[in-house]
C-alpha positions in Angstrom: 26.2 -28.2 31.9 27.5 -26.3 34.7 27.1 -28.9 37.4 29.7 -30.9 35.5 31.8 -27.8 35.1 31.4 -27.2 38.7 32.1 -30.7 39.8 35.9 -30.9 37.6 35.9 -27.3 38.5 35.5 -28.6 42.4 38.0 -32.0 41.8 40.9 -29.5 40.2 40.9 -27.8 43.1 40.7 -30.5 45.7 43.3 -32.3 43.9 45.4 -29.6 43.4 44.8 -28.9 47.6 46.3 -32.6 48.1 49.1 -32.2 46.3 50.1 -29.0 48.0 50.4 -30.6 51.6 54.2 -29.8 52.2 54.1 -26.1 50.7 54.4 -23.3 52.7 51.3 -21.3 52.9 51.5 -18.0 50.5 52.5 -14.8 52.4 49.5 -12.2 52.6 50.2 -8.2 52.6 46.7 -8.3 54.8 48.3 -10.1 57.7 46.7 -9.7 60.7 48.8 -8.4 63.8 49.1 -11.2 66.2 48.6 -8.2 69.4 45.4 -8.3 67.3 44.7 -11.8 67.1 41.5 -13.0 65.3 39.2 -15.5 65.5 37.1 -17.0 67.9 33.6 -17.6 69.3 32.9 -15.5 72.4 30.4 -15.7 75.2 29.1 -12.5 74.8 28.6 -12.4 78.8 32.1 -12.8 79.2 33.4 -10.0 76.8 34.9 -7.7 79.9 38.3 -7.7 80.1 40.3 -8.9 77.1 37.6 -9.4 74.4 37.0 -5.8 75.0 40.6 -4.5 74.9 41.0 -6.3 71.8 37.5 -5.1 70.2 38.1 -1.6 71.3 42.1 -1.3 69.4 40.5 -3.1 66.6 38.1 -0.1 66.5 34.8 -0.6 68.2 33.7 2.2 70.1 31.0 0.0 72.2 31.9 -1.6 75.8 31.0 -4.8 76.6 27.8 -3.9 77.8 26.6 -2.3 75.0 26.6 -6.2 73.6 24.9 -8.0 76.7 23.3 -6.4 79.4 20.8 -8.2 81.8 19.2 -5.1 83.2 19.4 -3.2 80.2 18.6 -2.8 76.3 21.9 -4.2 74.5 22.3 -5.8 71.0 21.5 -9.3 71.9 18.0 -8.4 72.4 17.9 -7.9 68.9 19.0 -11.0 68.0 17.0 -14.3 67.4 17.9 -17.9 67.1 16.0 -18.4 63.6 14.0 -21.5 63.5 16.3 -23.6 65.7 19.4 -23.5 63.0 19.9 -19.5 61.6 20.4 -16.4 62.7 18.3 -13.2 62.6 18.2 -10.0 63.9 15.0 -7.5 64.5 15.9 -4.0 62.5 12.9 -2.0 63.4 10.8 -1.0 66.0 7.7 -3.0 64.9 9.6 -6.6 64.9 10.8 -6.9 61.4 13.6 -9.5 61.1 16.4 -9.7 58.6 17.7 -13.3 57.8 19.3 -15.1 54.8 17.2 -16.1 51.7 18.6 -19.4 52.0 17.6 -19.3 55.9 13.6 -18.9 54.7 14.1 -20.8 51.6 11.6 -23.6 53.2 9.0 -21.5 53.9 9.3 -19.6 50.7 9.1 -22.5 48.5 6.1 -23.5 51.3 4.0 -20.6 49.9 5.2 -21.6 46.1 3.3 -23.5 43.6 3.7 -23.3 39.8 1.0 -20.5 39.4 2.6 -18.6 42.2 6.4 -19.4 42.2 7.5 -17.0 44.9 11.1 -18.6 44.5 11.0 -17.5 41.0 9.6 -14.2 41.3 10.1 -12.7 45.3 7.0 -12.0 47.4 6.8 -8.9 49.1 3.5 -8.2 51.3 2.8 -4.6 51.0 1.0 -4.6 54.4 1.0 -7.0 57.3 -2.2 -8.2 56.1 -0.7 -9.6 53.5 2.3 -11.2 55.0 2.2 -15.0 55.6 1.9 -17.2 58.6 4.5 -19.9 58.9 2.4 -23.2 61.1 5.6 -24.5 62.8 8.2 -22.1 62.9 9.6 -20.0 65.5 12.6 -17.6 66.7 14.2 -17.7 70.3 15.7 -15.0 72.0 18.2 -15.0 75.0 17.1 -13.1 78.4 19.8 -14.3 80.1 23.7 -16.2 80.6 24.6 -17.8 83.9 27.4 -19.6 84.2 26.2 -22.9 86.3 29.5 -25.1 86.4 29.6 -25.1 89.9 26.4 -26.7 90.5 26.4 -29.0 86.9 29.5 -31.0 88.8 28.9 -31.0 92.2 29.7 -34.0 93.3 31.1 -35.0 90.0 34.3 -37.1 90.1 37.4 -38.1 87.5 37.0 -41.2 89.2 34.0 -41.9 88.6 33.0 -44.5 85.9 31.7 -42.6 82.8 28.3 -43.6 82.4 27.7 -42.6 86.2 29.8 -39.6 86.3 27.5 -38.2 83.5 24.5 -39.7 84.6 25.3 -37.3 87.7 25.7 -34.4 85.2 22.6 -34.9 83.8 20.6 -35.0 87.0 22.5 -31.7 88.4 21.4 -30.1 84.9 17.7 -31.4 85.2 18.1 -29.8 89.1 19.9 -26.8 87.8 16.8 -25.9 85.2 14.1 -26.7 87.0 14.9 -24.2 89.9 16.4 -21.8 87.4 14.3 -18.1 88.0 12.5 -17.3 85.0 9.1 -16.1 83.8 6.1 -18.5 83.2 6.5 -17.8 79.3 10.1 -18.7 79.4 12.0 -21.5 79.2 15.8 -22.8 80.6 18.5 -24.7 79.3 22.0 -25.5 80.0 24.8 -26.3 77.3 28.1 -28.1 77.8 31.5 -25.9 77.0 34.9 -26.5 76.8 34.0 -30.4 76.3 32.3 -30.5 79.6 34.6 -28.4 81.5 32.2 -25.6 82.1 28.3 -24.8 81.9 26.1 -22.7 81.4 21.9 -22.0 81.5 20.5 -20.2 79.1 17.4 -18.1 79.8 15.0 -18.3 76.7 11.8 -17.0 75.1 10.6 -18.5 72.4 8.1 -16.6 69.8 6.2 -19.1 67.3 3.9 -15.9 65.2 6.2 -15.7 62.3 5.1 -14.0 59.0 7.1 -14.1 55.6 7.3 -10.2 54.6 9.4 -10.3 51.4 12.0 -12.2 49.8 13.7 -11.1 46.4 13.6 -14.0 43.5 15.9 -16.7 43.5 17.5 -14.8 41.3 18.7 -12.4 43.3 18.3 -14.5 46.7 21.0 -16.9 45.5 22.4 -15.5 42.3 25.3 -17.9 41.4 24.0 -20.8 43.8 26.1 -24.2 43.4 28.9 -22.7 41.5 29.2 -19.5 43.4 28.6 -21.4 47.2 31.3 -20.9 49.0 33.1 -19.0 46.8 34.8 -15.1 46.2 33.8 -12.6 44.6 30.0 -12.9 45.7 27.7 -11.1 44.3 24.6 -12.7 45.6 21.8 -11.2 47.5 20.8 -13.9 50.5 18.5 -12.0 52.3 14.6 -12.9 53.6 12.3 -10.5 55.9 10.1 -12.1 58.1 8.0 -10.2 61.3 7.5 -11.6 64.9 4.1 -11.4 65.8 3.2 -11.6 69.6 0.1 -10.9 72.1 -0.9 -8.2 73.5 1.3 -8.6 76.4 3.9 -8.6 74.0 4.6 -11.9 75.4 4.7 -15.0 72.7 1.4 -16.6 71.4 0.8 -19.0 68.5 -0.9 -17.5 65.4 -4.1 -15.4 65.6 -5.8 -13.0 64.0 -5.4 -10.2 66.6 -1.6 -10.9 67.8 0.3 -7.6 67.0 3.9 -6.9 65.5 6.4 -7.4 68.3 8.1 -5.1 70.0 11.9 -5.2 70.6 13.5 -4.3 73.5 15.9 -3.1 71.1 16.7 -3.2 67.4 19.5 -2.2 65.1 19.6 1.2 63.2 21.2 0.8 59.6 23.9 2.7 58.7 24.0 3.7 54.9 27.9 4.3 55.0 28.8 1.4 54.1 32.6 -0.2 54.9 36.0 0.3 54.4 39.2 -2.5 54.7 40.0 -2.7 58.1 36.6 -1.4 59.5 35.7 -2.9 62.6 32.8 -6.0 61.9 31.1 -7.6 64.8 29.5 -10.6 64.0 26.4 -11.8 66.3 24.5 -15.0 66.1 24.2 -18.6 66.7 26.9 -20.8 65.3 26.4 -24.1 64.9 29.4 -26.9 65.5 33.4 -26.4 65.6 35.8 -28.8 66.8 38.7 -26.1 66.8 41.3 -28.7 69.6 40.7 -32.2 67.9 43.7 -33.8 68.1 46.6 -34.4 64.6 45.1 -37.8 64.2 41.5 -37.3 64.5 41.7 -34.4 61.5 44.2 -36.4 59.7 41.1 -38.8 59.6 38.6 -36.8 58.7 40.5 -35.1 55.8 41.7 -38.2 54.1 38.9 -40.8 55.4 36.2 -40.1 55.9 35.3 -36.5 53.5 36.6 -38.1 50.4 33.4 -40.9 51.0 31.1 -38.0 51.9 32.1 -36.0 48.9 31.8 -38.8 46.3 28.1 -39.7 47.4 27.0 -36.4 47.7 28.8 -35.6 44.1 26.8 -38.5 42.6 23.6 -37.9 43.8 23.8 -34.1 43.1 24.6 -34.9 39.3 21.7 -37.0 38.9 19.0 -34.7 40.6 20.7 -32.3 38.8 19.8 -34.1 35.2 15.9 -33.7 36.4 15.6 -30.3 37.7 17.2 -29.1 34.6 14.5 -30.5 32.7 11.3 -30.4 34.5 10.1 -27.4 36.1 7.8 -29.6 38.7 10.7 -31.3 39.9 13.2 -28.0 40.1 10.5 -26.2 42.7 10.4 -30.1 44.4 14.2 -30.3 44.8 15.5 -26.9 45.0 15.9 -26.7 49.0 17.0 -30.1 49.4 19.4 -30.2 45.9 20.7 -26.7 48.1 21.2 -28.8 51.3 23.0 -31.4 49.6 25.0 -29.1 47.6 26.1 -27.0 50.5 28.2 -29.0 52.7 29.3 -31.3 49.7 31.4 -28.2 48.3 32.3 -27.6 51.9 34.1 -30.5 52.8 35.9 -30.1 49.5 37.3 -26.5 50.3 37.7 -28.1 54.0 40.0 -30.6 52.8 41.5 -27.8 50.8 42.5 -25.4 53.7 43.4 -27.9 55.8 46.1 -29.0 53.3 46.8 -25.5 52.6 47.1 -23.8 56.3 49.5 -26.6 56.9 47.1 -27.5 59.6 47.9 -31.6 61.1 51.6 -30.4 61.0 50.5 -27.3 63.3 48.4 -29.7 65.4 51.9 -32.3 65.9 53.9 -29.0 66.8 51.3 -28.3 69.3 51.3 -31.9 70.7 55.1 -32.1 70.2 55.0 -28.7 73.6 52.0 -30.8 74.7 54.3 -33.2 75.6 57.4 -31.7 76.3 55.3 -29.4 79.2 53.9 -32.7 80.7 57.2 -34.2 81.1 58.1 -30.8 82.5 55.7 -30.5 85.3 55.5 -34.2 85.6 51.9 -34.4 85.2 51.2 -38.2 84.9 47.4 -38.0 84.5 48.3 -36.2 81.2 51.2 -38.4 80.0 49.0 -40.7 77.9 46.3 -38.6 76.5 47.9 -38.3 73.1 48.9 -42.0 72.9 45.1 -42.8 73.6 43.8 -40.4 71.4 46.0 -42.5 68.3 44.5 -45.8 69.9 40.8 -44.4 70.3 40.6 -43.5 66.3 42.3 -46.6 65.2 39.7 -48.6 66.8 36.9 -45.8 66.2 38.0 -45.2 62.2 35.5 -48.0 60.4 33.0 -47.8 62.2 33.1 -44.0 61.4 33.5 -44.8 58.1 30.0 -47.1 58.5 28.4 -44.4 60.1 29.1 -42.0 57.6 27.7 -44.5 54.4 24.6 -44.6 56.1 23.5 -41.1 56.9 24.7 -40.0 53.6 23.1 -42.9 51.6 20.2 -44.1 53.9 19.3 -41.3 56.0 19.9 -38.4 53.8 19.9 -38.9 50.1 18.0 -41.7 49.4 14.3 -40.3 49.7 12.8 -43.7 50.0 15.0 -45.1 52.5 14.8 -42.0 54.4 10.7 -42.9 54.3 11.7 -46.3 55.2 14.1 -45.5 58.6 10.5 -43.4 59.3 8.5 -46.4 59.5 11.1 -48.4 61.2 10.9 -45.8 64.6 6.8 -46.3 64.0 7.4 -50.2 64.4 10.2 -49.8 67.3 7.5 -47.4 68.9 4.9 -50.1 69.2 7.7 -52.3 70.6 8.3 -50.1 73.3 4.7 -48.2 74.0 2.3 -50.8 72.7 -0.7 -49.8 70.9 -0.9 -46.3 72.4 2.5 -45.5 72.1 2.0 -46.6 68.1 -0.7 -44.4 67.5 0.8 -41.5 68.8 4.0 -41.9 66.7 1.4 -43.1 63.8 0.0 -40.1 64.0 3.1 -37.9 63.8 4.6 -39.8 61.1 1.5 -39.0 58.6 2.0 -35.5 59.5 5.6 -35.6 58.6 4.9 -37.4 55.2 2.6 -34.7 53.8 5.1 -32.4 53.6 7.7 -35.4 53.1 5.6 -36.1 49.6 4.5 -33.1 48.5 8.1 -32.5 47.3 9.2 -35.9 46.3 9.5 -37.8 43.2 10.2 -41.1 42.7 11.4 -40.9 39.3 14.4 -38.7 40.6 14.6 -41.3 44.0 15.3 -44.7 42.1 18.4 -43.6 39.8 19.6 -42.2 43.1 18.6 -45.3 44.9 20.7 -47.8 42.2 23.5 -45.2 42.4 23.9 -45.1 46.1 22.8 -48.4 47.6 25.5 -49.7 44.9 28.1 -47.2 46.4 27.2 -48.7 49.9 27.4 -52.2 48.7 30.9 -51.6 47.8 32.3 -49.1 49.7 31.4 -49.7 54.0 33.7 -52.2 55.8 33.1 -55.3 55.0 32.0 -56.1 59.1 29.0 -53.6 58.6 27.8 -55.3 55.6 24.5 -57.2 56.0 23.2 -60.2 54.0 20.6 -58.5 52.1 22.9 -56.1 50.3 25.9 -58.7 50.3 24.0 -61.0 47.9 21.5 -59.0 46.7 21.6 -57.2 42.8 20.8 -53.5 43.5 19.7 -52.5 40.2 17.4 -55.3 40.0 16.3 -54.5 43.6 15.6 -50.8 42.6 13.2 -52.0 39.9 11.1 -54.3 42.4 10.7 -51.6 45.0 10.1 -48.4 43.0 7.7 -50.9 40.9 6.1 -52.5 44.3 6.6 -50.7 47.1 3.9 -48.3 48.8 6.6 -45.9 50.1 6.7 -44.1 46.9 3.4 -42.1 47.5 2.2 -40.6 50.0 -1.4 -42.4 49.3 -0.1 -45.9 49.3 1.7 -45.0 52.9 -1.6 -43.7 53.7 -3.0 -47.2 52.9 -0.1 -48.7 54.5 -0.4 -47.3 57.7 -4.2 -47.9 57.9 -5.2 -51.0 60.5 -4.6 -51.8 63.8 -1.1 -51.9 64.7 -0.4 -56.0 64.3 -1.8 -55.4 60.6 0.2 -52.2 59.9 3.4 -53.9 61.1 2.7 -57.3 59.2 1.9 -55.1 55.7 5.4 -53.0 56.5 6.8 -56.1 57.0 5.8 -57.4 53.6 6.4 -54.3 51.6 9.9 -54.2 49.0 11.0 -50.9 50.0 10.5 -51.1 53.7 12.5 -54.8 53.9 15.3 -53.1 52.4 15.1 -50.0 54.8 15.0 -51.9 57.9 17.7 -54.3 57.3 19.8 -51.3 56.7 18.1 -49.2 59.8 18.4 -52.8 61.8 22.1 -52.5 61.1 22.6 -48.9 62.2 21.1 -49.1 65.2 22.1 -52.2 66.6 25.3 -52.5 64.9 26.6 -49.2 63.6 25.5 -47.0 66.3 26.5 -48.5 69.5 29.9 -49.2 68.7 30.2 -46.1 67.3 28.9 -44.4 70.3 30.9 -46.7 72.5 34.3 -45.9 71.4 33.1 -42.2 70.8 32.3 -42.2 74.8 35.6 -42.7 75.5 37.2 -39.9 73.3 35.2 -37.6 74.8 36.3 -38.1 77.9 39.7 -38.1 77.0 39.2 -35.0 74.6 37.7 -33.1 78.2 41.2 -34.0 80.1 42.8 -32.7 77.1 40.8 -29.4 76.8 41.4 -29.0 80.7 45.0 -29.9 80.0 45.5 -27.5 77.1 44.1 -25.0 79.0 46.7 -25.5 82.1 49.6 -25.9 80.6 49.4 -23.4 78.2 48.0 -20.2 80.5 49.2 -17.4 78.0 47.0 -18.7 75.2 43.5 -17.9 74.7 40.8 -20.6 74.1 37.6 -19.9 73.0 35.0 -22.5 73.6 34.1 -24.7 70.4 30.5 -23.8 68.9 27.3 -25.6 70.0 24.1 -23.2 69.0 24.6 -20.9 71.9 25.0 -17.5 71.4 27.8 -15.9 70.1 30.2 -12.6 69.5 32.7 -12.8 66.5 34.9 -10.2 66.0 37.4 -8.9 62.9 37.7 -6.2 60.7 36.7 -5.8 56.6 40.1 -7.3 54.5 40.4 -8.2 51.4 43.0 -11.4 51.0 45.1 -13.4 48.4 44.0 -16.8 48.1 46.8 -18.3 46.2 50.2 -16.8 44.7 49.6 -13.9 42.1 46.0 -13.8 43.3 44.8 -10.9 45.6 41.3 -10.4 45.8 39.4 -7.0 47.5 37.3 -6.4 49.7 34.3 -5.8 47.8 32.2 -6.6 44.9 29.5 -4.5 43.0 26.7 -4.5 40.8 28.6 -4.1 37.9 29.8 -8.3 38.5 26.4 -9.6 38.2 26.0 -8.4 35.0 29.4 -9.5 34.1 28.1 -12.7 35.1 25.0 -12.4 33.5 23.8 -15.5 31.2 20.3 -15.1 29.8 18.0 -17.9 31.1 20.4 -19.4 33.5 18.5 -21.1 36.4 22.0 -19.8 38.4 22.9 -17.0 36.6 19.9 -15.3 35.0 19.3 -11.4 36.1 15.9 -9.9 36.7 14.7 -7.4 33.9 14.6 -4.5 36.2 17.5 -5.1 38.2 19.3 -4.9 34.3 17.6 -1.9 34.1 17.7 -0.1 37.2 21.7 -1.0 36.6 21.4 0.4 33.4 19.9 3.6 34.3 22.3 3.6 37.5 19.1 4.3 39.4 20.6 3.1 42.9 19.3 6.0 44.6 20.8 6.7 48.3 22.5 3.2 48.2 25.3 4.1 45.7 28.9 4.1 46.9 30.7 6.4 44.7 28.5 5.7 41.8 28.5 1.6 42.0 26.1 0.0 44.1 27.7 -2.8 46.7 26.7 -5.8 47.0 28.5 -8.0 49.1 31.8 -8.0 51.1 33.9 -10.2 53.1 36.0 -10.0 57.0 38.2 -12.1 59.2 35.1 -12.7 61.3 35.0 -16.5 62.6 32.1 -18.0 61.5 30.7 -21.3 60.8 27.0 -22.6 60.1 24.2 -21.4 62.3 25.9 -17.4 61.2 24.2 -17.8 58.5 22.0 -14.3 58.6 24.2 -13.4 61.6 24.0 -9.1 61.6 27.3 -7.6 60.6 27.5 -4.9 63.1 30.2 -1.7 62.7 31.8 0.0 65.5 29.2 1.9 66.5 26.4 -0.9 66.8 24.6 0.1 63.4 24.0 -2.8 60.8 26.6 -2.7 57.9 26.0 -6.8 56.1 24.4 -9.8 57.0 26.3 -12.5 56.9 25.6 -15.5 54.7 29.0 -17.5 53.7 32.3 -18.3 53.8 35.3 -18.3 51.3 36.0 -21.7 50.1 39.7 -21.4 51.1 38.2 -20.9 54.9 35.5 -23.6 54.9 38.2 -25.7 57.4 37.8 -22.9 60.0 35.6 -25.2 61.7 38.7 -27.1 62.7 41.4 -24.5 62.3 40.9 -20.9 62.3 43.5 -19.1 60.0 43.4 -15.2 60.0 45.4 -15.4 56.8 43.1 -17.2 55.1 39.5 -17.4 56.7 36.9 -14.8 55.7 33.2 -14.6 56.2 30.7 -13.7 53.2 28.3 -10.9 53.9 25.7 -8.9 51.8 26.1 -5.2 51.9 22.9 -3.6 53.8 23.2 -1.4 51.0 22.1 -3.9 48.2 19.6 -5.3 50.5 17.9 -1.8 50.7 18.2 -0.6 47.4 16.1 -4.0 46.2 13.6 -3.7 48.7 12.9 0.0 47.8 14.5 0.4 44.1 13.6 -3.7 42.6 10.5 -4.3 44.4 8.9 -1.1 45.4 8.3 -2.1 49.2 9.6 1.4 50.5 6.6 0.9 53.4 9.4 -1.3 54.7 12.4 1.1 55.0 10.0 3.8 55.8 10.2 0.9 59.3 13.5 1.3 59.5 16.2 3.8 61.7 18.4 4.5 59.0 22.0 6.5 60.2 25.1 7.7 59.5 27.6 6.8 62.0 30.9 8.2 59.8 29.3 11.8 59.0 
């Protein structure tokens, strides 16, 4: 089976990552020049100056303005925050969006069933009467960055005592919004940078009229999956079209009838000439979460405490679910998004640990600290003297609880459907507590809503091997001080029988049932049900236990981390630092380079159609190949798509990118779209923590290959008829 090849394939090389800790990292012919550095997440308001310099000799033929402009069209208007955790980007003048397959995999497999399997097969609409409404989802653009640090910390003081000093934050943000100038139709927030050194509002407008267009078949959409995630050479085609519908204002408006395709204040031509190593790539979206200046002993932590636990779980519950959706075809369309989830950041915090080993990374971090130091002493800076010495004390104290924290949103909160159900119901019961019978019926309310869909893709069946596996995992692997009684003496297997046989939370109709009554009999029958007992001992523990040590000891790294950042900053005024991800909007910039992974081993920069069907294996849920993609390929019918003859399909860049790019646009030099980015190479996964130009490359699909199966594979040529195609290098 190739999940078990996968998983030794995965352990090899996390093993073989561990054992490679005092090695010196291979030498690359694709070396970056350090005049050139790489890497980083840029405001893209605050790209005059250096960014620019360094775009520009890197080969862009933009300014800064061209990217963000307040008072004129510029690229960001083009692109979207994608349902609160993607990127998109519009690429026509009628508000078609671009995103990853895996990005509108939920709303695909939404629209699925077994008569019409849309994630087997592709949907395309051929008009926008046929494209589908989405209830629930939405894509935000920015209208505007001001920086507000000024007025964030007025009156803000080191001080202070934390809890007030941030409780003064947060009422110079509420201030700072609610007075911010905006239209009626927009909306204001303000993010934290530089771990609360600086701010800055965000001007937003939010569209919620969003239509699936077309999606190729899984086949295509995530050709490979598990065992190709995160790895190089891709040949996968992770690309979804949806359209932003809006009033006739153009302004946004929930779904009707008469709302019209939205149009962009600007939108990216494509450019069919495809890329070259060391073309200039501009990367553009939302990323997610990096934690790029943790100190030595906070990764050491996370690399050899607390990912290991994280892997295992995830490992166990993947094979299991695994063993099901290989044999039921019910079950593969019910678990297929969330095996993905699972799946995804599993393999990722494998390669993680992997390229932190291998880019030598903790020893970097102590060399940093070591000048850290030695520049404190220095300058005799005594409010810095001790922030490395707390940062060892802070983790010591903070590393079980972690630990704790980590067992139960892996087991409880995220892989254990029923217990998942059961944390669910316990918020229901704590909502009573605290709004009474009003405040119950409102969360009642909202809680049936969330278990249709919750049901409507679960399985108990699957849940209760899963269940015995994991609770038994728990049992035996949290710190002993953050196990409770009913687990302690309790015997899980026989515990999995009673609930799965007794309790109401495996159906959504018994929940129903359940959660019918006034709210003193609802919370007396919750109270008396196998599965939710269970849950809320083990939510109980998280939230009174768990949590708010955790949160107390993580308080006080923050605020150290902050002096630290601030620190960093001062001390070291040659160096540039660019401001850890948080789902703002960002420019990443780097060029197309191929790279060696490990010694003898040099990979392009590149792959073609040519290594799908060289991966081709007949029937494969991962690597199965459409009919007429074989023969289109056979025919080498790729039309104007072809690159000397082959068609492109994916290729890779130094660009600095984490989760949130996925479906980022891959821009060239002149602002045309060349890729969309979807990945990164396993090697890189740890670029969340450490950047290493050596090493790190992002994952894109060729725009090419996304053409040529829109208009070759699936016949929707009404859709690059949409389209400004060019051809910036003729």
């Amino acid at each position: 089976m190739k999940f078990l090849k996968l998983m030794a394939f995965a352990t090899v090389l996390f093993l073989v990552g561990c054992k490679t800790t005092q090695s010196t990292p291979v030498a690359s012919t694709n070396k970056i020049d350090a005049k050139q550095a790489q890497g980083g997440m840029w405001i893209p308001s605050l790209l005059e100056g250096v960014n620019e310099t360094e775009m520009q000799n890197l080969g862009m033929k933009m300014t800064a303005k061209d990217i963000y402009d307040v008072n004129n069209s510029s690229l960001k208007d083009a692109i979207v925050h994608f349902n609160g955790g993607c990127t998109a980007e519009v690429i026509s003048s009628q508000g078609l969006l671009l995103t990853n397959h895996h990005c509108g995999y939920g709303q695909i497999q939404s629209h699925s069933s077994v008569e019409h399997d849309y994630l087997q097969d592709g949907f395309w609409a051929m008009n926008k009467s046929e494209e589908l409404k989405n209830p629930g989802m939405f894509v935000t653009f920015i209208n505007r960055i001001d920086d507000v640090t000024a007025q964030v910390l007025e009156g803000v003081l080191e001080s202070m005592d934390l809890k007030v000093q941030q409780s003064l934050i947060d009422k110079n943000i509420a201030k700072v919004t609610k007075h911010a100038t905006k239209e009626a139709w927009q909306e204001a927030n303000v993010k934290s940078f530089y771990k609360g050194n600086q701010y800055i509002l965000f001007v937003t407008e939010k569209y919620t009229d969003i239509r699936l267009v077309g999606a190729p078949p899984t086949s295509i959409g995530k050709f490979g999956s598990d065992t190709d995630n995160w790895m190089w050479p891709r040949h996968t085609g992770d690309f979804s079209m949806f359209r932003i519908y809006a009033d006739k204002n153009n302004r946004p408006a929930d779904y009707a009838v008469d709302n019209v395709p939205y149009t962009p204040k600007h939108f990216l031509p494509v450019s069919l000439d495809g890329v070259a190593e060391n073309d200039f790539t501009l990367v553009f979206g939302f990323p997610g979460r990096t934690n790029e200046y943790l100190p030595a002993v906070a990764i050491d932590q996370i690399v050899n405490t607390l990912n290991p636990v994280k892997i295992d779980i995830r490992a166990n519950a993947l094979k299991i679910v695994d063993g099901f959706m290989r044999s039921d075809k019910s079950i593969k369309i019910k678990y297929a998004s969330k095996y993905a989830g699972i799946a995804n950041y599993w393999k990722k915090w494998i390669g993680e640990n992997q390229g932190i080993e291998k880019s030598n990374a903790i020893a970097q971090k102590v060399t940093l600290e070591t000048e850290f130091s030695k520049r404190v002493a220095k300058k005799d800076l005594a409010g810095y003297s001790s922030l490395l010495s707390d940062f060892e004390t802070l983790y010591a104290e903070v590393e079980e609880v972690a630990l704790a924290r980590d067992y139960w949103v892996e087991v409880v909160y995220r892989n254990v459907e029923l217990l998942n159900a059961s944390f669910k119901l316990y918020q229901l019961e704590n909502a009573y507590t605290r709004g009474g019978e009003a405040g119950f019926n409102k969360a009642r309310t909202a809680t049936l809503n969330r278990f249709k869909g919750f049901y409507k893709n679960y399985s108990p069946k699957v849940d209760k091997p899963v269940f015995a596996r994991l609770v038994q995992m728990y049992k035996e692997g949290i710190p002993t001080a953050f196990l409770n009684d009913v687990l302690k003496n309790g015997n899980v297997a026989a515990m999995a029988d009673d609930i799965y046989a007794n309790s109401a939370l495996v159906s959504l109709a018994k929940v129903e049932a359940l959660l019918n009554g006034t709210p003193e009999e609802v919370i007396a029958k919750l109270n008396a049900d196998a599965g939710y007992k269970v849950g809320k001992a083990l939510s109980s523990d998280f939230y009174n236990v768990i949590n708010p040590k955790f949160n107390e000891v993580n308080i006080k790294i923050a605020a150290v981390q902050k002096k630290y950042m601030k620190a960093l900053r001062e001390l070291f005024p040659n160096k540039r630092f660019f401001p850890d991800a948080n789902s703002t909007l960002r420019v990443t910039y780097g060029q197309v380079k191929g790279y060696d992974p490990v010694d003898g081993v040099s990979y392009g920069n590149t792959t073609y159609l040519g290594g799908v069907m060289e991966k081709f294996v007949p029937g494969d849920y991962e690597f199965d190949v459409p009919k007429k993609l074989q023969e289109l390929y056979k025919a080498k019918d790729f039309g104007q798509y072809a690159d000397n003859g082959k068609m492109p399909v994916c290729f890779i860049g130094t660009n600095h990118t984490t989760g949130g790019n996925s479906g980022s646009p891959a821009i060239d030099a002149h602002g045309n779209l060349i890729g969309l980015n979807f990945d990164r190479v396993w090697e890189g996964t740890m670029s969340d923590l450490n950047y290493d130009a050596d090493i790190c490359r992002n994952i894109m699909v060729d725009v090419r290959y996304i053409l040529f199966i829109v208009d070759k594979f699936a016949g929707a040529t009404h859709l690059i008829d949409e389209m400004k195609l060019v051809h910036p290098k003729k």
